[in-house]
C-alpha positions as CSV (number, residue, x, y, z in Angstrom):
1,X,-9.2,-15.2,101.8
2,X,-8.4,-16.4,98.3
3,X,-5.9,-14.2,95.9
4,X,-8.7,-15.0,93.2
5,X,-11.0,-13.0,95.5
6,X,-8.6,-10.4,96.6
7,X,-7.2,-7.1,94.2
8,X,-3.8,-7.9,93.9
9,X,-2.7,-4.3,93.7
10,X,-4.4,-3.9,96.8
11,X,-2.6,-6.6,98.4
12,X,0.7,-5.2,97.2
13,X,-0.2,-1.9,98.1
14,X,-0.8,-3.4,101.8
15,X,2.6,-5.6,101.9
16,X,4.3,-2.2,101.0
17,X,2.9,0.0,103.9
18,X,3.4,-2.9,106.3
19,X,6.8,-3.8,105.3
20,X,7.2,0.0,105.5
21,X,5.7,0.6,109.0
22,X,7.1,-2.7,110.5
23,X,10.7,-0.7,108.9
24,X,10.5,2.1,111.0
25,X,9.4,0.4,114.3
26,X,12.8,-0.8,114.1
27,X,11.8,-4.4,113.6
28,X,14.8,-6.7,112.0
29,X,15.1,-7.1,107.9
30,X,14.9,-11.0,108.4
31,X,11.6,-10.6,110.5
32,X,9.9,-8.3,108.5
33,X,10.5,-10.7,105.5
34,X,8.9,-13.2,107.4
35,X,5.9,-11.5,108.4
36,X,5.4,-10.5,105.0
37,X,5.2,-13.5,103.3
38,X,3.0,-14.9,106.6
39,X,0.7,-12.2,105.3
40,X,0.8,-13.0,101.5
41,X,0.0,-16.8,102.4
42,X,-3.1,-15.4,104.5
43,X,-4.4,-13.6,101.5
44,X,-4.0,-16.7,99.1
45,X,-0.8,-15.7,97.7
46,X,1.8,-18.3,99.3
47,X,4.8,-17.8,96.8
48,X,5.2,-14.4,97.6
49,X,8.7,-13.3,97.5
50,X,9.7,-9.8,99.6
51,X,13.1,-8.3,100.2
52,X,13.4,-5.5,102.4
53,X,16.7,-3.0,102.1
54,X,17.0,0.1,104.0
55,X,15.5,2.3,102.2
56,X,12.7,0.6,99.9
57,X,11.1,-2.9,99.5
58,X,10.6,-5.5,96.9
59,X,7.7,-7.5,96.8
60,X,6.0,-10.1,93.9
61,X,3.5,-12.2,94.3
62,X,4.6,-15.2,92.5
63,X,7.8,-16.4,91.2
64,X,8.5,-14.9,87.8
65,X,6.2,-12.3,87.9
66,X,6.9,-8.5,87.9
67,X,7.8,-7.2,91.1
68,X,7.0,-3.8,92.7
69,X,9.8,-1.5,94.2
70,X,8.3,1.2,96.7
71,X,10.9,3.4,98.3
72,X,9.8,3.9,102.0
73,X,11.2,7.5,103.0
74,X,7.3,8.1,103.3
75,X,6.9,6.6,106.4
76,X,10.3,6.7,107.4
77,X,11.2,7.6,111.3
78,X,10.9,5.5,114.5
79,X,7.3,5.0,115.6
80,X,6.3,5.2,119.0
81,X,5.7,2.1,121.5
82,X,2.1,2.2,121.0
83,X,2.0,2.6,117.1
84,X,4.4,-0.6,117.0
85,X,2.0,-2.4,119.3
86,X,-1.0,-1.4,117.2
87,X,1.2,-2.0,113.9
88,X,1.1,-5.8,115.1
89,X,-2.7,-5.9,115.5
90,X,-2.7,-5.6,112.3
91,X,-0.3,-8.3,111.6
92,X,-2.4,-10.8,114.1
93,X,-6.3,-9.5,111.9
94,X,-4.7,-9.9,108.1
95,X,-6.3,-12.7,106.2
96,X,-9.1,-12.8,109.2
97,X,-12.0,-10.4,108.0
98,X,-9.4,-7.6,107.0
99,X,-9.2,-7.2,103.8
100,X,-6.0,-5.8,102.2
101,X,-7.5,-2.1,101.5
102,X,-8.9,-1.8,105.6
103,X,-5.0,-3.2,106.2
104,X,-3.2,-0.5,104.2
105,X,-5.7,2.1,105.7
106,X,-5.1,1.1,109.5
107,X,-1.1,0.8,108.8
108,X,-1.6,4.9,107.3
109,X,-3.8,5.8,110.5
110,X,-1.1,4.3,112.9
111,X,1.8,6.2,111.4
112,X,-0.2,9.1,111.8
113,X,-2.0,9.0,115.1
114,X,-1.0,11.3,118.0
115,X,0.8,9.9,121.1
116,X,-1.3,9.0,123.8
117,X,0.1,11.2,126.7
118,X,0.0,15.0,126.4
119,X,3.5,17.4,125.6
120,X,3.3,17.4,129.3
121,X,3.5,14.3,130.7
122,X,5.6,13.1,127.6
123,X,8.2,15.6,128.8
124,X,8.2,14.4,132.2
125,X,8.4,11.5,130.8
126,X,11.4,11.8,129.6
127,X,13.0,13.6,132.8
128,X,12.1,10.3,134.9
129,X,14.0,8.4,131.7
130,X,17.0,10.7,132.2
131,X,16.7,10.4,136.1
132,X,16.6,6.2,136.0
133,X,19.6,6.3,133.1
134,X,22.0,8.2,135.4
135,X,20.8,5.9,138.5
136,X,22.2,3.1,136.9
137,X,25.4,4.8,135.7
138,X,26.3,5.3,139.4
139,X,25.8,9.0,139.8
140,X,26.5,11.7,142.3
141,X,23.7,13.9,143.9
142,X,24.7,16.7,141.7
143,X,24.6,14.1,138.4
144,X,21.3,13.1,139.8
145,X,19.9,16.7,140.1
146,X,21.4,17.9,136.7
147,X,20.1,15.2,135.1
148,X,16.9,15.4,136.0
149,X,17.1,19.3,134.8
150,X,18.4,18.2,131.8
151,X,15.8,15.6,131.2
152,X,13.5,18.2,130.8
153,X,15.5,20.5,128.8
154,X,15.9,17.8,126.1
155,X,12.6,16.7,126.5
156,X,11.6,20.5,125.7
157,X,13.7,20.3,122.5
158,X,12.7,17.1,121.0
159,X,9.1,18.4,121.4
160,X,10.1,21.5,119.7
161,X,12.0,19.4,117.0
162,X,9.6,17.2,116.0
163,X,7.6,19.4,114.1
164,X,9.9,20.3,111.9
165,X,11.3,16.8,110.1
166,X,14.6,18.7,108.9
167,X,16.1,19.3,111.7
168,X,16.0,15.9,112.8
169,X,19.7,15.2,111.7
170,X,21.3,17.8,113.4
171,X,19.2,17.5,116.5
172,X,21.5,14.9,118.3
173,X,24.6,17.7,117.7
174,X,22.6,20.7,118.7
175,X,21.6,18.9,121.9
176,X,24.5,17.5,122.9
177,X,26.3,21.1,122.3
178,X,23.5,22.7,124.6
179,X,23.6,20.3,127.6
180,X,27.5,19.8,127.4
181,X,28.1,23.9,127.6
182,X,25.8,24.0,130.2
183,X,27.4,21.7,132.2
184,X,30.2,23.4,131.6
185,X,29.3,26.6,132.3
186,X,28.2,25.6,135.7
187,X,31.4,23.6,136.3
188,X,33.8,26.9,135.6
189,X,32.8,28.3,138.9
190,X,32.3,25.0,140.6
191,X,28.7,25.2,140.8
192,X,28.3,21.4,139.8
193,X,30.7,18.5,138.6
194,X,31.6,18.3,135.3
195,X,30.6,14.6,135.1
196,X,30.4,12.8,131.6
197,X,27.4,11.1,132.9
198,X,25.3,13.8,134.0
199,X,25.1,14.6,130.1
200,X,25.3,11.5,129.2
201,X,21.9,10.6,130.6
202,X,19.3,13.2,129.1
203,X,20.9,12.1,126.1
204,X,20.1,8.5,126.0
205,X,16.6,8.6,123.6
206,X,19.6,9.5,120.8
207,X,21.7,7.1,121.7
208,X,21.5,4.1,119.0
209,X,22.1,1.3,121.4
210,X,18.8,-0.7,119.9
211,X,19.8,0.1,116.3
212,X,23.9,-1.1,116.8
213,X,22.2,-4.3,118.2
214,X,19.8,-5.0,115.7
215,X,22.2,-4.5,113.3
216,X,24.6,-6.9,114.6
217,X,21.6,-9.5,114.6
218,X,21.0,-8.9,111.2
219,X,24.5,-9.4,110.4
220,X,24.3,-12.6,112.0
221,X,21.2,-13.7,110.3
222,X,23.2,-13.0,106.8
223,X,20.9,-9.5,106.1
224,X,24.3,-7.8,105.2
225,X,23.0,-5.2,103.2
226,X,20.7,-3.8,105.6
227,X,22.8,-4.6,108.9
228,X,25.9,-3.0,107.7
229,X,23.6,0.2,106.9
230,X,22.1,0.2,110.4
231,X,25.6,0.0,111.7
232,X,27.2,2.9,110.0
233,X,23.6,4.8,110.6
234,X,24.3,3.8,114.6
235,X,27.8,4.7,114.4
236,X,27.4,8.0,112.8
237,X,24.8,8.7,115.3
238,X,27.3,8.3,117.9
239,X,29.9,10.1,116.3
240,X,27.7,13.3,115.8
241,X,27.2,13.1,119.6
242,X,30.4,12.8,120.9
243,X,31.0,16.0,118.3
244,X,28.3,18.0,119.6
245,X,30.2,17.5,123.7
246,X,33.9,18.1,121.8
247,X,32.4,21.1,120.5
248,X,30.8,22.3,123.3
249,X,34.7,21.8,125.2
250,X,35.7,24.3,122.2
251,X,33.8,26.9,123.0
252,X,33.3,26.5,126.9
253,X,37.4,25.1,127.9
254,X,37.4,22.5,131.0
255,X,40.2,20.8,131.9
256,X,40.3,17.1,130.6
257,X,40.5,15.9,134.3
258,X,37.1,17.6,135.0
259,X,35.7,16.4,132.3
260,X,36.1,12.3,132.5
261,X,35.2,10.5,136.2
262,X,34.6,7.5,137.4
263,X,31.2,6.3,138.8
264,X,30.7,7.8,142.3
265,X,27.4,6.1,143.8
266,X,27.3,7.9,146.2
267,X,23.2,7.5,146.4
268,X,23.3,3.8,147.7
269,X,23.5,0.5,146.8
270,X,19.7,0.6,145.8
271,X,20.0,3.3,143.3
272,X,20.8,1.4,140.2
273,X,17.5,-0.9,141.5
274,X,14.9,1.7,141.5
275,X,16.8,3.5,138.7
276,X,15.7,0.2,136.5
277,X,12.0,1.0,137.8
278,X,11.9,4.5,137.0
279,X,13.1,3.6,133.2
280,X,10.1,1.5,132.7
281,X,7.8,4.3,133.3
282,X,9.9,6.8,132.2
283,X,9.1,4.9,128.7
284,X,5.7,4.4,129.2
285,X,5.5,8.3,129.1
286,X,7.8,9.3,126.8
287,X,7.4,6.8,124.2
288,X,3.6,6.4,124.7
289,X,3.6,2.6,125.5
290,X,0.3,1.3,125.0
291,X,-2.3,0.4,128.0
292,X,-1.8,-1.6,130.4
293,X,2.0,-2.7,128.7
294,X,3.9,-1.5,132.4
295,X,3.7,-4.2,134.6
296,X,4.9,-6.2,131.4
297,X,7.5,-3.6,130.8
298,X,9.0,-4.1,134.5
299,X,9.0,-7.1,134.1
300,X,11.4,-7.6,131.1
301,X,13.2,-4.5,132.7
302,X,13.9,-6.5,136.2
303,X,14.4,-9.8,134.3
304,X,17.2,-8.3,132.1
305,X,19.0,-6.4,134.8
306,X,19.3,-9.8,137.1
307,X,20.6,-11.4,134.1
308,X,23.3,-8.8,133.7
309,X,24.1,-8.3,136.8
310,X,24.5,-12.5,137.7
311,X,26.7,-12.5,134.7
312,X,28.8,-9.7,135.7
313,X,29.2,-11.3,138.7
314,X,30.2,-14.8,137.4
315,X,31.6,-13.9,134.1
316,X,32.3,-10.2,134.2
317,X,31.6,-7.1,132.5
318,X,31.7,-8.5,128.8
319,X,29.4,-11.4,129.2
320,X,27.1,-9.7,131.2
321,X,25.3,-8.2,128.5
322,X,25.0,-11.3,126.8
323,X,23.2,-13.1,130.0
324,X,20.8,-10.0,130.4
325,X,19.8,-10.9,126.8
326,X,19.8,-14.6,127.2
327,X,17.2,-14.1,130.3
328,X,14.9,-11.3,128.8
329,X,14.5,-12.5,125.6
330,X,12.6,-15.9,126.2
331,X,10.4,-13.3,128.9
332,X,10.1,-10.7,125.7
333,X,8.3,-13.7,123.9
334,X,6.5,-15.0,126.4
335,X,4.7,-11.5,127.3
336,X,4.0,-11.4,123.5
337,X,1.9,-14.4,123.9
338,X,-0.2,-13.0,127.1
339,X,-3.5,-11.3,126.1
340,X,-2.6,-7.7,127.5
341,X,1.4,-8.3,126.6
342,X,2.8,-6.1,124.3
343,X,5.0,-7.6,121.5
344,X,8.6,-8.3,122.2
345,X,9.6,-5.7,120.4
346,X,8.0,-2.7,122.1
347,X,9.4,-4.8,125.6
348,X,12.8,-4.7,123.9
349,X,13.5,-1.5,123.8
350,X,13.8,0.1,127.2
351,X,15.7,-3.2,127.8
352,X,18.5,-2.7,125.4
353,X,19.1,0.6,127.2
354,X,19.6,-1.3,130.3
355,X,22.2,-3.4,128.4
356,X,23.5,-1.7,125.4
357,X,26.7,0.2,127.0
358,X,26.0,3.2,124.6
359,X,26.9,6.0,127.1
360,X,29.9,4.2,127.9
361,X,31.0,4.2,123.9
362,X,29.9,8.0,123.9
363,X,32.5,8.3,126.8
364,X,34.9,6.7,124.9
365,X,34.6,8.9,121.9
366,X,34.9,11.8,124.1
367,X,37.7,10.9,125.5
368,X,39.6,10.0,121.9
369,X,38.7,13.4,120.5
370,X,39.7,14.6,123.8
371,X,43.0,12.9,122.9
372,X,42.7,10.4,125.5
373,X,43.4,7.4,123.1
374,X,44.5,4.6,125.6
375,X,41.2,5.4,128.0
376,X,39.3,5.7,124.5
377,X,40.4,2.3,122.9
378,X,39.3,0.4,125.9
379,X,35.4,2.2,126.0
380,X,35.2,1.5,122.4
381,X,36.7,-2.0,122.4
382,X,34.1,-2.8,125.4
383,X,31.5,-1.2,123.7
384,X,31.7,-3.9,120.6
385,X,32.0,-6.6,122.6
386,X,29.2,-5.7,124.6
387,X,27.1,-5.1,121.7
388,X,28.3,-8.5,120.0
389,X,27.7,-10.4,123.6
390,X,24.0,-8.6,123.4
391,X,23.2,-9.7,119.7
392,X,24.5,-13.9,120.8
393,X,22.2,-13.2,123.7
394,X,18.8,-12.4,121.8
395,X,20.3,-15.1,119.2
396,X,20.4,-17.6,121.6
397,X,17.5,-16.4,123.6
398,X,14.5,-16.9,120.7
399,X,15.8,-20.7,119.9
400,X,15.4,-21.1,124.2
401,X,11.5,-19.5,123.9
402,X,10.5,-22.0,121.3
403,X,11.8,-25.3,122.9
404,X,10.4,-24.1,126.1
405,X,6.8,-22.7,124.5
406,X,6.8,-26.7,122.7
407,X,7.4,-28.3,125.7
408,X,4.7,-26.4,127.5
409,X,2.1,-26.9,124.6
410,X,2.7,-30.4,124.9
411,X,1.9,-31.0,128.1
């Protein structure tokens, strides 16, 4: 489709809601760019220029011509797994029978559509998130069992929550106050363990594991701008959770020795095993994956966990991250190219859960506000390496996909 045939305001106007969409899937600033302009060259238009900051984009058709600068707060928030999948349907049909105006209306439709899984099952979805979390953070029985609870209870709130868009900052606070005095509460009597990870775990769909990656990436691919922005946005994030816990010790007192442990599994040596499989379809519920995306989803989940855990094994803790990214990266890609894959980036994200060691940073803060600086120091300090050994991983991991997908297309 020509850009002599095509309304160039209505090509703009589709480059703008894409850019804008793609934005709040979470997709990286050096990506989006490129999918842009991969777009623009579809519709006739293959000088397009785009840049894409945090919080609007700039797009022009040709070199020297004006450009147009749309702020993108209106569709600002993370979409779900199956408006991201559906987001990239429309990347695969533009310039092949969809014409821009169709494009910018399916992009509005997307944002907008409900989840596929009732309040229900997306709650129980994300108590089965909470319960595989905490099986891989080597719980108790009694973490187990209050996590689970908790699940629920936070998966309650965010239901709750999301109705009303202004609360959304304070949410991660209020939360983490609510399930930390609980736990609290029942530890003062020694009803249950005051065990950092027992919270930790119904809090991990606010943890900003994915984001402090990404941005790291970006950093790497020279987006500077946008990568330091997701950074500080991942770090405050973490900092209002560890806040809302501190907090919570404020007004319910513990003593600090109750309230840091070590990992107990006292399950068994399969727990962290099935607790991989239950985050998969965990997310499938609670992030409304689209259909037939779970075997795919295990998959990348099982394929990511063997990678860490060889390279924890070989290499230790730091560079174990980096392997699990290295293996399920080239997998992420190749499932993208499967007829009922999703795209790598919906894949991605229960994967950097696995991976990211975001509860162990939360711990860490904890512990430094708790004035624990020495314990607190070395959470934090693993934490960035871990996140810097995750971003070399996905780095190194794309440039693997393509020399293997050109070897196997020339066959």
């Amino acid at each position: 489709m020509r850009a002599d045939v095509v309304d160039e305001r209505r090509l703009l106007e589709f480059l703008l809601f894409l850019g804008s969409a793609l934005t709040a899937a979470g997709e990286a600033v050096n990506q989006i760019e490129d999918h842009l302009r991969a777009v623009a060259t579809a519709y006739g238009a293959p000088h397009a220029r785009v840049s894409v900051l945090p919080t609007y984009l700039v797009v022009a058709l040709e070199p020297g011509r004006a450009a147009t600068i749309e702020p993108t707060r209106q569709l600002r928030g993370g979409l779900r797994l199956d408006q991201t999948a559906a987001l990239y349907a429309v990347l695969r049909e533009a310039g092949e029978g969809l014409t821009p105006e169709q494009g910018s209306r399916r992009v509005l439709e997307i944002v907008g559509q409900h989840p596929r899984f009732g309040r229900r099952l997306t709650i129980a979805g994300h108590a089965l998130l909470t319960v595989g979390i905490c099986l891989v953070l080597q719980p108790t029985w009694g973490d187990l069992v209050l996590a689970g609870l908790f699940g629920l209870l936070v998966g309650v709130l965010k239901q709750l929550g999301g109705r009303w868009p202004g609360i959304q900052l304070i949410m991660p606070v209020a939360v983490a106050f609510v399930v930390a005095a609980i736990t609290f509460l029942l530890a003062g009597p020694g009803w249950a363990d005051a065990d950092l990870r027992a919270m930790i775990a119904p809090l991990v769909t606010f943890l900003p594991g994915a984001a402090l990656t990404m941005a790291v990436v970006e950093l790497s691919a020279g987006e500077m701008i946008t990568g330091a922005s997701r950074l500080v946005s991942g770090g405050l994030q973490l900092m209002l959770l560890a806040f809302g816990i501190t907090a919570a010790t404020q007004v319910v007192p513990v003593p600090a020795d109750t309230l840091i442990d070590d990992p107990q599994n006292l399950i068994g040596w399969w727990a962290p095993w099935l607790g991989v499989l239950v985050i998969g379809v965990g997310t499938y519920l609670f992030h409304s994956a689209p259909k037939r995306s779970l075997p795919w989803l295990l998959l990348v989940l099982i394929v990511a966990w063997l990678g860490q855990c060889l390279g924890s094994q070989v290499f230790g803790g730091y560079l174990s991250g980096f392997f699990g990214a290295l293996a399920m990266t080239p997998v992420a890609y190749f499932v993208e190219r499967r007829p009922t894959g999703p795209p790598a980036l919906v894949s991605f994200l229960p994967a950097f859960w696995l991976l990211v060691p975001g509860a162990l940073g939360l711990i860490g803060v904890t512990e430094y506000l708790d004035q624990d600086t020495i314990a607190a120091a070395e959470d934090l300090l693993g934490t960035i390496w871990s996140m810097i050994a995750i971003a070399l991983g996905v780095l190194c991991g794309y440039p693997i996909y393509r020399s293997l997908a050109r070897i196997r297309a020339g066959r």
